[in-house]
C-alpha positions in Angstrom: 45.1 7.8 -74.8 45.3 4.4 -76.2 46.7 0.8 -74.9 48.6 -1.1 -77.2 49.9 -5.1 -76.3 53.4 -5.1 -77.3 55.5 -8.7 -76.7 52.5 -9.1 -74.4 53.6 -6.1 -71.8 51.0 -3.5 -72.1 52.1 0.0 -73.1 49.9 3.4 -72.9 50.5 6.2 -75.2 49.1 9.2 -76.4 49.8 10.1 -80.1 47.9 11.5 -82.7 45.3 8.6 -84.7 47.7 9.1 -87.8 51.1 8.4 -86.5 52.2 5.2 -87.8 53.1 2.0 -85.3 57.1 2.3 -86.6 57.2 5.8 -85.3 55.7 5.1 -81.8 57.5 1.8 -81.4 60.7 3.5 -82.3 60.5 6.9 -80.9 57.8 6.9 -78.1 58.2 3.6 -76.2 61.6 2.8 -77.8 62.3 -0.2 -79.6 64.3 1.1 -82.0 64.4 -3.4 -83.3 62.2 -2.6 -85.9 63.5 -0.7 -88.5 62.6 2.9 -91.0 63.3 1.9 -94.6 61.4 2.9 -97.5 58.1 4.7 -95.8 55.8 3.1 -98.4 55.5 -0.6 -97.5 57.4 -1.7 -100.0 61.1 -2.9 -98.0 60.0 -5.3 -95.5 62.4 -3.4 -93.0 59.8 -2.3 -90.6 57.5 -5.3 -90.7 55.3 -6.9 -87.4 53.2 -8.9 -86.6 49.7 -7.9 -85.8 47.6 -10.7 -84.1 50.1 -13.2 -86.0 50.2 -11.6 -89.6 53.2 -10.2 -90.7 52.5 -6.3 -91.8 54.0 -3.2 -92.9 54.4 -0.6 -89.4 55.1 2.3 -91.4 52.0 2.1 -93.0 49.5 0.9 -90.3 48.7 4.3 -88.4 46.9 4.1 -85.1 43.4 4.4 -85.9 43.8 1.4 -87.5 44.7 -0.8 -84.4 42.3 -1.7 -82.2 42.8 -4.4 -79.2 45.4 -6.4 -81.6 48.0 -8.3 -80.3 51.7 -6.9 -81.8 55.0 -8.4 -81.9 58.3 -7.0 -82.8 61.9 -8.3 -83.5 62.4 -7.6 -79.4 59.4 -10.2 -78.2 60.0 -13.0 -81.6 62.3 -14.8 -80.0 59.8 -15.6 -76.6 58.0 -17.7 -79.7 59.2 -21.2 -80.7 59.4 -20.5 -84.0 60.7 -17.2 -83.3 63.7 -19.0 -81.4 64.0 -20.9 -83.8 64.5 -18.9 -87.1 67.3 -16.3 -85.1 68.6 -20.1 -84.7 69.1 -20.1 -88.4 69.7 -16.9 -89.2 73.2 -16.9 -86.7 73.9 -20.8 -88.3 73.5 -19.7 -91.7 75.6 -16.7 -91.3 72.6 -14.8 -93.0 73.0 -11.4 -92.0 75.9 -9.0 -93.6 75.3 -5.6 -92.7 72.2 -6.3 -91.0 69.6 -3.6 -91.5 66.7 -5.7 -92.8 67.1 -8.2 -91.0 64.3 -7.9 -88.4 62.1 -7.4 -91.1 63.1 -10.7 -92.4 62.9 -12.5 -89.4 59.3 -11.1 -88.6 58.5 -12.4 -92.2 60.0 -15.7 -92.5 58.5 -16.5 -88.3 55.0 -15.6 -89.8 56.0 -17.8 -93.0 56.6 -20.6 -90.7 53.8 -20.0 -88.3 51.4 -20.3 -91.6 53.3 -23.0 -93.6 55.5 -25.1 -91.4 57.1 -27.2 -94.5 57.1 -23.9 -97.3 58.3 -24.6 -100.7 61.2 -22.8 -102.5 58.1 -20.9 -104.4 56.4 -20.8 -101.2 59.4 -18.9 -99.5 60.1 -17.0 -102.5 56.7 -15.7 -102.3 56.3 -14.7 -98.8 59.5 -12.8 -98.4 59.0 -11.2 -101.8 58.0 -7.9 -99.7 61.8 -7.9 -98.3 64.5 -6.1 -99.6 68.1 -7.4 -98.6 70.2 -4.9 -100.2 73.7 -7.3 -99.3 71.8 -10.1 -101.3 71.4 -13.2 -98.5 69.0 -14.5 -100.3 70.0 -17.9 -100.5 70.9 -17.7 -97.2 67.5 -16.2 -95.8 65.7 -19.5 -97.6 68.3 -22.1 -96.1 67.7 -20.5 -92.8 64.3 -20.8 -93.2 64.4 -24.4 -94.7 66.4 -24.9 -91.3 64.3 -23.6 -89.0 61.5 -25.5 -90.8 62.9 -28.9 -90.1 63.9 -28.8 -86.3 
């Protein structure tokens, strides 16, 4: 059995060491928010934050968690920064079809959280690990230049 803080609400499962954190977010305690894309850590679709840090959930199994601190697309917006990049993302009309778009939030809130004034380069390089297969990318870094300056 282990405990896991999720949006700060304390959850106890029991799943094997090896099962990733997507898989028991989505299909044991339900928050389906966060999102199956690739499997390898290389979409951004199903990125976290693990005591603040944006990471990969399909590749960070359970073994490898231990009393951190994790935040999904569900508890973001409970953060001030979190508020305010879904701000941004509804103003700037950023998402089409939606799929990667929690992933982008979860990236471009731990962006902020790190660098509260980024760069073009500086945004460029931290959402390098999402994949927006509609293309929003001008929109993702105007919604995050947005949500930088309130």
């Amino acid at each position: 059995m282990r405990i896991l803080t999720i949006n700060d609400r304390r959850y106890e499962v029991d799943v094997p060491e090896d099962m990733p954190l997507l898989w028991v977010l989505r299909d044991v305690i339900g928050m389906t928010g966060t999102k199956y894309g690739c499997g390898i850590a290389q979409c951004g679709a199903c990125t976290v934050h693990v005591d603040g840090e944006a990471v990969r959930s399909c590749q960070l199994t359970m073994d490898m968690i231990v009393e951190q601190k994790i935040t999904t697309i569900e508890g973001i917006g409970a953060t001030a920064t979190g508020r305010r990049v879904q701000a941004a993302w509804l103003d700037n009309e950023v998402v089409q079809c939606g799929y990667c778009q929690s992933g982008q939030i979860m990236s471009a809130t731990a962006l902020l959280n790190s660098t509260p004034q980024p760069s073009d380069a500086e945004i460029d390089d931290a959402m390098a690990g999402n994949i927006c297969r509609c293309a929003t990318y001008v929109r993702i870094r105007q919604a995050i230049h947005q949500a930088a300056s309130v």
